[in-house]
C-alpha positions in Angstrom: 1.7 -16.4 -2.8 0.7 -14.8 -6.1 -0.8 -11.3 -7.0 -2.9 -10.7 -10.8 0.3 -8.9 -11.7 2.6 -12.2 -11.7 3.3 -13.1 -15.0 4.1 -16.9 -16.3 7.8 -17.1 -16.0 7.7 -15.4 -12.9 5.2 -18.0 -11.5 6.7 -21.3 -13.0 9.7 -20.0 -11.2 8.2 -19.4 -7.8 6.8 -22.5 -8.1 10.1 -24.4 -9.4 11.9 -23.3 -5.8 8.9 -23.8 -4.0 9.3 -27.7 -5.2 13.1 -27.0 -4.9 13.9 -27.9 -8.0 16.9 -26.3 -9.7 16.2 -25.1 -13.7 18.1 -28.1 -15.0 15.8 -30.2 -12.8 12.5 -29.0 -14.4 14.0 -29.3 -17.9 15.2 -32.5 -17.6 11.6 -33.7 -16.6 9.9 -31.6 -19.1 11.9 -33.2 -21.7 13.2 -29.4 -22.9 16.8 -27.7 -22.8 17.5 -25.8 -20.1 17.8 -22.6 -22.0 14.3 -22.5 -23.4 12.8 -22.6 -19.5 15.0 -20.2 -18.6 14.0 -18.3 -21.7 10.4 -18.4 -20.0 10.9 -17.7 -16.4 12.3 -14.6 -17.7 9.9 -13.2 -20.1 12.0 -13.7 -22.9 9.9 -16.5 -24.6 6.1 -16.9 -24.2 4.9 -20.4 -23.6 2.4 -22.2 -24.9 -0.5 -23.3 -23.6 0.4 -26.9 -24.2 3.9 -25.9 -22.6 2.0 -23.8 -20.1 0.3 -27.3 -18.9 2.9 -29.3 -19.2 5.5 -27.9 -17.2 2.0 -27.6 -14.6 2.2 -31.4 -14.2 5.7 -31.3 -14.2 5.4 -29.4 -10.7 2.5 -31.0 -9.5 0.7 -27.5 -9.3 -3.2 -27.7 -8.2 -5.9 -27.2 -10.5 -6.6 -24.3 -8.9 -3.1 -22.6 -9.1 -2.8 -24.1 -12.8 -6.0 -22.0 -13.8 -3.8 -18.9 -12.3 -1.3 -19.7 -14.5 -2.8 -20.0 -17.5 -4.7 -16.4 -16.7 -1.2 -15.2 -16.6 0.4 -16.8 -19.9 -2.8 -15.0 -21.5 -5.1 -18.5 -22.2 -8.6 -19.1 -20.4 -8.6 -21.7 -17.4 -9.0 -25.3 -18.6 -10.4 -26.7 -15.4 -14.1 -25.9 -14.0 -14.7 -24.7 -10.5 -18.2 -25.4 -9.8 -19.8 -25.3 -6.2 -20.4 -28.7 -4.5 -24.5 -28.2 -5.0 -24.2 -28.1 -8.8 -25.6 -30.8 -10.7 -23.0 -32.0 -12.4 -20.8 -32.8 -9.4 -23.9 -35.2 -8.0 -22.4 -38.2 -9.4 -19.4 -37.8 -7.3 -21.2 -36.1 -4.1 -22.8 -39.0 -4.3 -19.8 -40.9 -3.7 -18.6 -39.1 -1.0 -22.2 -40.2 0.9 -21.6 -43.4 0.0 -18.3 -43.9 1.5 -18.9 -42.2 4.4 -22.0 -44.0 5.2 -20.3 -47.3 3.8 -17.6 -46.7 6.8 -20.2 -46.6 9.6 -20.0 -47.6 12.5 -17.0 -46.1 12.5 -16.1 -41.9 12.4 -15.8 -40.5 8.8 -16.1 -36.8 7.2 -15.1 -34.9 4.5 -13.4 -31.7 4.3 -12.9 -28.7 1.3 -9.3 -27.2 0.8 -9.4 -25.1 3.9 -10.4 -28.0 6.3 -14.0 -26.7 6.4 -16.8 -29.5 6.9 -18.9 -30.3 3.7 -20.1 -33.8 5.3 -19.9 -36.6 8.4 -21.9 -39.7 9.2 -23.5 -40.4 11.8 -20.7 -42.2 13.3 -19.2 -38.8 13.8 -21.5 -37.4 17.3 -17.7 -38.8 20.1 -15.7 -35.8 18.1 -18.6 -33.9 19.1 -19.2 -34.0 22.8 -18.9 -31.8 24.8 -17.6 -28.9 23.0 -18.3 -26.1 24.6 -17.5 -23.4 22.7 -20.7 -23.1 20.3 -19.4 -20.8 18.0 -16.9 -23.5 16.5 -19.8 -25.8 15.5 -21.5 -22.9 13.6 -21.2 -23.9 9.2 -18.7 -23.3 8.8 -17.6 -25.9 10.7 -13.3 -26.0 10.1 -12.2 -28.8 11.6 -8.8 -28.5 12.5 -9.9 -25.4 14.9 -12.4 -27.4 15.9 -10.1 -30.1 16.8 -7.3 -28.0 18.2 -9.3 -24.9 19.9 -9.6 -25.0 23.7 -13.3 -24.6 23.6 -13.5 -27.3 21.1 -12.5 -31.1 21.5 -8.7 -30.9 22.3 -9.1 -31.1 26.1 -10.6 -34.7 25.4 -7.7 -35.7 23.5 -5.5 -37.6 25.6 -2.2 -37.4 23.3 -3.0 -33.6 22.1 0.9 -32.8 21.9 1.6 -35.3 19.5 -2.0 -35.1 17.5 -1.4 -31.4 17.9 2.1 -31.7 16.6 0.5 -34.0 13.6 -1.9 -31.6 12.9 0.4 -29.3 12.3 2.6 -30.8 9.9 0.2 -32.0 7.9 -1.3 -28.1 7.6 2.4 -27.1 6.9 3.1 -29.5 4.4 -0.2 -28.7 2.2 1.2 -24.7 2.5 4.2 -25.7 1.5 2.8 -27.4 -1.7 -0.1 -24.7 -2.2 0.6 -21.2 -0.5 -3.0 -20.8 0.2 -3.4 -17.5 2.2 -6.4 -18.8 4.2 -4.3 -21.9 5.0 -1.1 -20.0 5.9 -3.5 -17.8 8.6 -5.1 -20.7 9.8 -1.5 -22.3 10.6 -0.9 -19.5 12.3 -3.8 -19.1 14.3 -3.7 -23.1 15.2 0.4 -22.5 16.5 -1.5 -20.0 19.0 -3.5 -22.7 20.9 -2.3 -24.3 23.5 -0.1 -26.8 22.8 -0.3 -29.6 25.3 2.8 -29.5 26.7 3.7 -30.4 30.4 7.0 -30.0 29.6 9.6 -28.1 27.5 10.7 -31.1 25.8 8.1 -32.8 23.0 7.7 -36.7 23.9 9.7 -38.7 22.0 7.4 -40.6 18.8 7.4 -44.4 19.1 9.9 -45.9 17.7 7.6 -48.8 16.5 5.1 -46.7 15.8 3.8 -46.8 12.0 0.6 -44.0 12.3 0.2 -41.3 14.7 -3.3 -42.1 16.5 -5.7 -39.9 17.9 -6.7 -40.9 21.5 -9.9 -39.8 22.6 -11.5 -39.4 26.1 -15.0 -40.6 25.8 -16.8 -40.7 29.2 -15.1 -43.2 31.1 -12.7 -44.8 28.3 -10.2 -43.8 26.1 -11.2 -44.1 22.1 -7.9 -44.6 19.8 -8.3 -43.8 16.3 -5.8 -44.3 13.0 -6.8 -42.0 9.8 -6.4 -42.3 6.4 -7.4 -39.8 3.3 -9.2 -40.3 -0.1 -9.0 -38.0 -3.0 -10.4 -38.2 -6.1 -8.4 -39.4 -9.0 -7.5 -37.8 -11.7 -10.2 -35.0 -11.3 -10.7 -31.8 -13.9 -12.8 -29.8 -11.6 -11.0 -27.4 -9.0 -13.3 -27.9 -6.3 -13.8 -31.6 -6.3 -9.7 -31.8 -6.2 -9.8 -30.3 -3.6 -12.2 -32.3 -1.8 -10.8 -34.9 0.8 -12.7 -37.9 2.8 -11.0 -38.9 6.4 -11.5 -42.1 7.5 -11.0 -43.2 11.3 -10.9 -46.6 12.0 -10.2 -48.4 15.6 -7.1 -48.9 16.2 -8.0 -51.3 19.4 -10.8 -53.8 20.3 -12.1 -51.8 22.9 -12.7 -48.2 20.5 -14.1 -51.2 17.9 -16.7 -52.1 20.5 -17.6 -48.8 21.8 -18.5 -47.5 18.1 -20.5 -51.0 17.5 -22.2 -50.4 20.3 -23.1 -46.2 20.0 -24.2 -47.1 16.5 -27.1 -49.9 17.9 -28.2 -46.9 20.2 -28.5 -44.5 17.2 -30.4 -47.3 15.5 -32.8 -48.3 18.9 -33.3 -44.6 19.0 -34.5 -43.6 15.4 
């Protein structure tokens, strides 16, 4: 999305119509006149750092893409990026164990900004069966290919058009908000899998439906699973803001049971 060349203005402003927001728009939420932003997005007036900030939160730009900007308005990056392993981030690593095992018996992981595997607990093994395409299970482990590839675990899931489908727009959505290369080549390697069709017409969503569930073959029964996702709140370091936690929970009795029942093995077993 960007090159080391961009300067400021020409950046607030890509990222102004990437939030398609017109210039009075911004303004108006920065609390400045019109003619001032302008005045930046052009070169004509340099911003501050304060103003370089502000109008950040003003777009909802990452942490990571506000540290770009500031290199480009001529001020040092104001957020840390340390890796996951430094000591400083073990408080919150420390979290992320704890709700992950917390959530156990049921499936739970936790993913960086380019859907690559930093953790799972134990709950996590009925994602894994069966894949038989070892490469995709070699760190590191991305997820979404894992969970779309052929070799992987898509020809277990029993809904893969729509989950596919969901995937998807949930990948396209975060490109559209970050223009991350890596995530922009991933979408498009992802749209080259097979889709799941039987058809040339997508099946219909619910119209009662309120998530969109993953349904899982699992030896001789089907495992249906809703999702949610935690972020941090409020976090000053890139890489932790970037760090998401996806929950699965049953969405029947029967997937309820199956998971109780997998976790007493793992226990009987250790």
């Amino acid at each position: 999305m960007t090159t080391p060349q961009a300067s400021a203005g020409s950046l607030i402003r890509e990222w102004r119509t990437r939030r398609r927001m017109s210039q009075l728009d911004l303004a108006m939420e920065a609390e400045i006149s019109q003619r001032h932003l302008s005045f930046v997005e052009s070169g004509r007036a340099a911003p501050s750092r304060d103003m370089v900030l502000h109008l950040a939160e003003q777009l909802a730009i990452p942490l990571r893409q506000r540290n770009q900007l500031l290199l480009a308005a001529g001020f040092a990056p104001s957020f840390s990026e340390r890796p996951l392993t430094d000591t400083t981030l073990a408080p919150a690593m420390a979290a992320v164990e704890m709700v992950l095992k917390g959530h156990e018996p049921f499936p739970a992981l936790a993913v960086d900004r380019h859907w690559n595997l930093v953790a799972a607990n134990t709950a996590i093994g009925p994602f894994l069966a069966d894949v038989s395409e070892p490469s995709l299970l070699q760190p590191p482990v991305n997820v979404l290919r894992l969970s779309l590839h052929p070799g992987g675990v898509a020809p277990r899931i029993v809904n893969l058009q729509e989950w596919r489908t969901h995937l998807l727009e949930r990948l396209k959505h975060q490109n559209d908000a970050a223009g991350d290369p890596v995530l922009v080549a991933l979408e498009q390697e992802l749209r080259g899998y097979p889709s799941g069709l039987q058809s040339s017409r997508p099946k219909p969503v619910e119209p009662n439906a309120i998530v969109h569930p993953l349904r899982l073959a699992h030896g001789d029964t089907v495992l249906s699973f809703i999702s949610t996702i935690t972020v941090f709140g409020t976090p000053l370091d890139v890489t932790l803001s970037e760090l998401a936690i996806e929950s699965f929970f049953p969405a029947d009795e029967q997937t309820r049971v199956v998971l109780v029942r997998l976790a007493n093995e793992r226990s009987e077993r250790s």
